[in-house]
N, C-alpha and C positions, 0 to 999 in steps of 0.2 A: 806788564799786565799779566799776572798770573790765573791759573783757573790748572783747580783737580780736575780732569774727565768726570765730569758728571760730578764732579763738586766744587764750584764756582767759586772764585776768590779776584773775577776781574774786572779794571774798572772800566773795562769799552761797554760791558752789561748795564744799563741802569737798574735792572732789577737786584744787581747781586751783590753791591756796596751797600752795605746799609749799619744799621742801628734800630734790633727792634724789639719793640717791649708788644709782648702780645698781651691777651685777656683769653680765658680759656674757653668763648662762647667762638674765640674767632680761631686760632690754629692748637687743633689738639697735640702738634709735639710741643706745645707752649706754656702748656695747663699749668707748670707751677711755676711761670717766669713770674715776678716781681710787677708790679702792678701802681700805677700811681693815685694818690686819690686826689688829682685833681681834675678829673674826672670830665671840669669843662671843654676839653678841648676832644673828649674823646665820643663823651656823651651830649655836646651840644645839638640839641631838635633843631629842626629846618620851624620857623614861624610858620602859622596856619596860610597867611598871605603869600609866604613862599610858596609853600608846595603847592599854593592853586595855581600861579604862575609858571609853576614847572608841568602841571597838569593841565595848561592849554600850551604852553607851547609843545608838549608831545602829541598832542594832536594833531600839530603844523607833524611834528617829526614820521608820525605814521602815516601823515596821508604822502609825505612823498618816500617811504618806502615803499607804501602801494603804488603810486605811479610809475616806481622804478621798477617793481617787480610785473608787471604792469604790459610797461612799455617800452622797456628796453631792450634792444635790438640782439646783443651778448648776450653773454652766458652768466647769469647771476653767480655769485659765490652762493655757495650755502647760507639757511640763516644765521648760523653759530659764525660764521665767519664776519658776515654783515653785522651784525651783534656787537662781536670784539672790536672791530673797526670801529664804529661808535662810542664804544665806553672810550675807548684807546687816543679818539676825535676830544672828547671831554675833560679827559684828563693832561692831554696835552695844553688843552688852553691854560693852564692853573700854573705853565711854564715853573713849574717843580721838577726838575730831575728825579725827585725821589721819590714821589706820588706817582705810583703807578699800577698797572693791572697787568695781570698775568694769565694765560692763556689756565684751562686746565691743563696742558702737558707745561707747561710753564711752572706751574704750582706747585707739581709734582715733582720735577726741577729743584724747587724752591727749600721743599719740606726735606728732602735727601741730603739737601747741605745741613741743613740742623739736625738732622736726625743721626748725622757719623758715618753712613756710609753708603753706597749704592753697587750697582752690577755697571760695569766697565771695564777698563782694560789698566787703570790702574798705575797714572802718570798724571803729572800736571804737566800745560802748556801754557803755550801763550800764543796769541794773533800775531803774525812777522808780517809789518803793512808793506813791508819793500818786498819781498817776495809773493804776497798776497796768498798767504799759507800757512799753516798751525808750526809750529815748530816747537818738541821735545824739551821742556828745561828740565822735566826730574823724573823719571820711571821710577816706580819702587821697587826694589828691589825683591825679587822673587816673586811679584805681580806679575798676571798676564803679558804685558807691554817688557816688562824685561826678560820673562821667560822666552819672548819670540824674536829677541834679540834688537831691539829698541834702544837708544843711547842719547844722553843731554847733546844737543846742539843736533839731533836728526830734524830733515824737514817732510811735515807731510801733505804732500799736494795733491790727491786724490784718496777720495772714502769710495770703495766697492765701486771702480771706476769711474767715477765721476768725480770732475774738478773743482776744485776749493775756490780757483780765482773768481773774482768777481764776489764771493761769498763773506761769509765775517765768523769768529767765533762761535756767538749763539748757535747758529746754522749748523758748522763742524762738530762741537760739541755732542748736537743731539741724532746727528747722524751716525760719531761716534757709540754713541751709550746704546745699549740696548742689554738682550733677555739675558743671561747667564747661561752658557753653554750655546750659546752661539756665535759665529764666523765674522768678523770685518776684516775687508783685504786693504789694508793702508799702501799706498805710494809711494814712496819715501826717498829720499836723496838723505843716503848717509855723507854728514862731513863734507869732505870739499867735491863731493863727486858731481858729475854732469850729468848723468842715468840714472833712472830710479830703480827701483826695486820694490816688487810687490811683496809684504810679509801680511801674514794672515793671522790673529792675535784672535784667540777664544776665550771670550768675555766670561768674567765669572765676579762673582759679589764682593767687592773690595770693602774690608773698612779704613776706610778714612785716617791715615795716620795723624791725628789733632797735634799731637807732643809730640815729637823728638828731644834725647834728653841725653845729654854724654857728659865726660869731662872732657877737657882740651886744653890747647899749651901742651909744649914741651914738658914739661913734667906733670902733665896733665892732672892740675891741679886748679883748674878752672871751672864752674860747673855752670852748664849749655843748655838751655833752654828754649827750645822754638815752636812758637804757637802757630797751629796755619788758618785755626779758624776759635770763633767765638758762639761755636755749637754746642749744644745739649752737654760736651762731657768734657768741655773745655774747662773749667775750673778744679773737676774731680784729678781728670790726667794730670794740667798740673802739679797741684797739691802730691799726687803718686811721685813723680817727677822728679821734686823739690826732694822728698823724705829720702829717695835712691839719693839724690845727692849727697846733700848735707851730710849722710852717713859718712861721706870722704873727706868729709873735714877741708874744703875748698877755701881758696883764697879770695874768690871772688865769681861773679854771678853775673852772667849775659844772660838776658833776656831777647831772644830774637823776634818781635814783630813784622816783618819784611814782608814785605806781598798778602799782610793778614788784613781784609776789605773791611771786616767785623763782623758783627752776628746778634747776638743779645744782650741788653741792655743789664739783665740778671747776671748774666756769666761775666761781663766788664766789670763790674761791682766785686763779684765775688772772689775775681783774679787781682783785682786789683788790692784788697785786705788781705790776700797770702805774702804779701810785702812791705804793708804797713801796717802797725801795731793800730793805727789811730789816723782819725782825719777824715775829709771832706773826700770824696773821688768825683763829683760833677753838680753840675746847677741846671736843673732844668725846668725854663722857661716855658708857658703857653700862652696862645695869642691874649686870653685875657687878662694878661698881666700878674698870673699868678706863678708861683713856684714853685719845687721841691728840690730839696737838698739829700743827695746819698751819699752816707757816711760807710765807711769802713766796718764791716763785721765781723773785728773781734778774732778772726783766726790767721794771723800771722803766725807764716814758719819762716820765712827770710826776713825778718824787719831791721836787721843790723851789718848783712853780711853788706861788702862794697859791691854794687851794682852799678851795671852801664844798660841801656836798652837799646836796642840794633833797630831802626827805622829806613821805609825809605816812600818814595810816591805812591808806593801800593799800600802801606799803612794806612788807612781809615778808618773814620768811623770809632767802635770800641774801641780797637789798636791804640787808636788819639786820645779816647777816656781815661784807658790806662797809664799811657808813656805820658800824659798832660799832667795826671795828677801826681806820678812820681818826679816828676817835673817840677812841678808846682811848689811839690812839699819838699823838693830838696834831697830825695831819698833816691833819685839816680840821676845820671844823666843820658843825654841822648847822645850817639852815636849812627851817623850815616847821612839819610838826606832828608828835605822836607817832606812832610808828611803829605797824603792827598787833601784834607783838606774839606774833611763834613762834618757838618755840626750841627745837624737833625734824626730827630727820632720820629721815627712808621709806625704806626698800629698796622698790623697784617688783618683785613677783613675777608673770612673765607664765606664766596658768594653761594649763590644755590645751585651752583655746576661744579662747583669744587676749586672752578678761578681764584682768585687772591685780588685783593684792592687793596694796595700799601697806601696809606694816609700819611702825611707826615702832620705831625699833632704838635709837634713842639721844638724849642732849640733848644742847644746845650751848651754848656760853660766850663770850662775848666775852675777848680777851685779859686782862683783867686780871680777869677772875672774874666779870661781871657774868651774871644770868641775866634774860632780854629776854622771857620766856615769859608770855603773858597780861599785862604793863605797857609791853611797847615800849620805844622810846628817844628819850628827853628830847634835844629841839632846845636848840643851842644858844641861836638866835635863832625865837624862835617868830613867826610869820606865818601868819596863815587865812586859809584862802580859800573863800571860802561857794559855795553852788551858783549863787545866782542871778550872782557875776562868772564862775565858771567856764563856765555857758550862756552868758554874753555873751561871753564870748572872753578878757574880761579876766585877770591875773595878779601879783596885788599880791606871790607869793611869789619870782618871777621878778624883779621890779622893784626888790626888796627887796634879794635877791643882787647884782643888778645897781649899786644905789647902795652897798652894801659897800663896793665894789672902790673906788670913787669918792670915798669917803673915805679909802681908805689913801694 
């Protein structure tokens, strides 16, 4: 379960897997995503007989807010909190994992991952449930977190003195993030040590590295692609990405999806025609049994070079759009392990507090019909890679890609 400090990529969050196609009335870093016009599932009215039935039974609902405000003995939360609890009560019944609402600092959260960057310290982690504690898998380099001398496999078990056990990601994350140019005193047990050590990391506005882009191989004539999210400037980096490459005349083309949750339904699409000349990339279904089919736009720059795509449980969502339709159509194959495993799309509705209500509006298909929802998608070549190489650094799935090419 991966997640950037303040830019989320994990699947213990239900807010932060997803697939979403906004409308530009609901999240304005969304205004020119792609838009469907089937419009039923987005725009369907509540019947006039509905909403009188939801407007007596809020009348049961206010009168026992007032009794509880009332007559209860405690300390009420605030109204915004009693509020959230409620929506939070409603959307739970709908037992959708992916329908969901989000707090306003939640939202805000929310909009940072699409938006490419936030103020942080400048590392992804992940929740370690055995140790009950965030634990380091990637500082960036010359970011705050590795400036202060931070390293893959560090664990950190206290934020500004106080203890992570008992706590979860969400929680750690937001405790981590904060203003730019200010102090968080981490905890940390470096490596195999017994004692922690306090280091002090002064937060400053990271952007978000979307692409990482090398050659690789011993003759480094490979060319390395890794997506970490399907944000705002995910298909542009790419495409930048790709053109650095191919200038080297490579022999062959990884695509690294790994630990990428997803993002936009627009940027799935558009990532996905920098690799096919032509063809279907998804089918998406809504409850009234209508569809839409997204096709390919037309701007392939790899559509011929030999491709693998690097997958593993943390791949969702777009991730599956993409690596499903190159899949599909024969134009790579997959490399590493099964995917996570969604195959729905959220309209993001922004409330009148600035909250978020993710809708899930519809399913999705991979081109030739397959549905990817709660089974994932079967590598073509499977490769694991356990925790304890991933803490060491090491990468048998990478290596793995890598000696492919080297047989063909």
């Amino acid at each position: 379960i991966f997640m950037l400090l303040t830019f989320v990529a994990g699947l213990s969050l239900g807010f932060n897997i997803g697939l979403w196609r906004a409308k530009a009335e609901s999240i304005p870093l969304a205004v020119s995503a792609t838009t469907s016009n089937s419009g039923q599932a987005e725009e369907r009215a509540a019947s006039a007989s509905t909403v009188e039935a939801l407007n007596q039974q809020f009348d049961v609902f206010w009168e026992a807010m007032n009794l509880l405000y009332h007559d209860f003995y405690g300390q009420i939360p605030p109204p915004d909190q009693m509020t959230f609890g409620a929506i939070q009560g409603a959307v739970n019944l709908l037992n959708d994992p992916n329908t969901s609402f989000l707090t306003p600092e939640e939202a805000d959260f929310f909009r940072s991952n699409m938006e490419g960057s936030f103020e942080g310290i400048g590392a992804r982690v992940e929740w370690d449930a055995q140790a009950d504690a965030v634990r380091i898998t990637e500082p960036f380099e010359n970011q705050p977190a590795w400036n202060a001398g931070l390293r893959r496999g560090d664990l950190v078990v206290a934020i500004d003195g106080e203890p992570l056990a008992g706590s979860n990601l969400t929680e750690a994350i937001q405790k981590i993030r904060g203003e730019k140019g200010s102090t968080v005193v981490l905890s940390v047990l470096h490596g195999d040590a017994t004692a922690t050590v306090d280091v002090s990391v002064v937060r400053d506005r990271i952007e978000i590295p979307t692409v990482t882009a090398a050659m690789v191989g011993d003759a480094q004539d490979v060319a390395y692609i890794r997506l970490n999210s399907f944000n705002e400037n995910a298909s542009r980096q790419v495409r930048q990405g790709l053109e650095d490459l191919l200038s080297q005349n490579p022999r062959g083309l990884l695509f690294d999806l790994r630990g990428n949750s997803g993002g936009l339904l627009r940027e799935a699409v558009a990532v996905t025609s920098l690799f096919m000349a032509d063809g279907n990339v998804l089918i998406e279904r809504f409850a009234d049994g209508s569809e839409k089919v997204y096709q390919t736009e037309g701007q392939a720059l790899a559509a011929t070079i030999p491709m693998l795509v690097l997958v593993n449980g943390g791949s969702a969502s777009a991730s599956e759009i993409v690596a499903g339709a190159l899949q599909d159509s024969g134009r790579a194959q997959l490399l590493g392990e099964t995917t996570y495993g969604k195959g729905s799309v959220q309209l993001p509705h922004r409330l009148s507090n600035n909250g978020i209500l993710r809708v899930t509006i519809a399913r999705w298909f991979t081109p030739n019909d397959r549905s990817i929802d709660g089974a994932g998608l079967e590598p073509d070549i499977r490769v694991e890679l356990t925790d304890e190489q991933r803490i060491a650094g090491d990468d048998p799935q990478l290596a793995r890609a890598i000696e492919y090419f080297n047989e063909q």
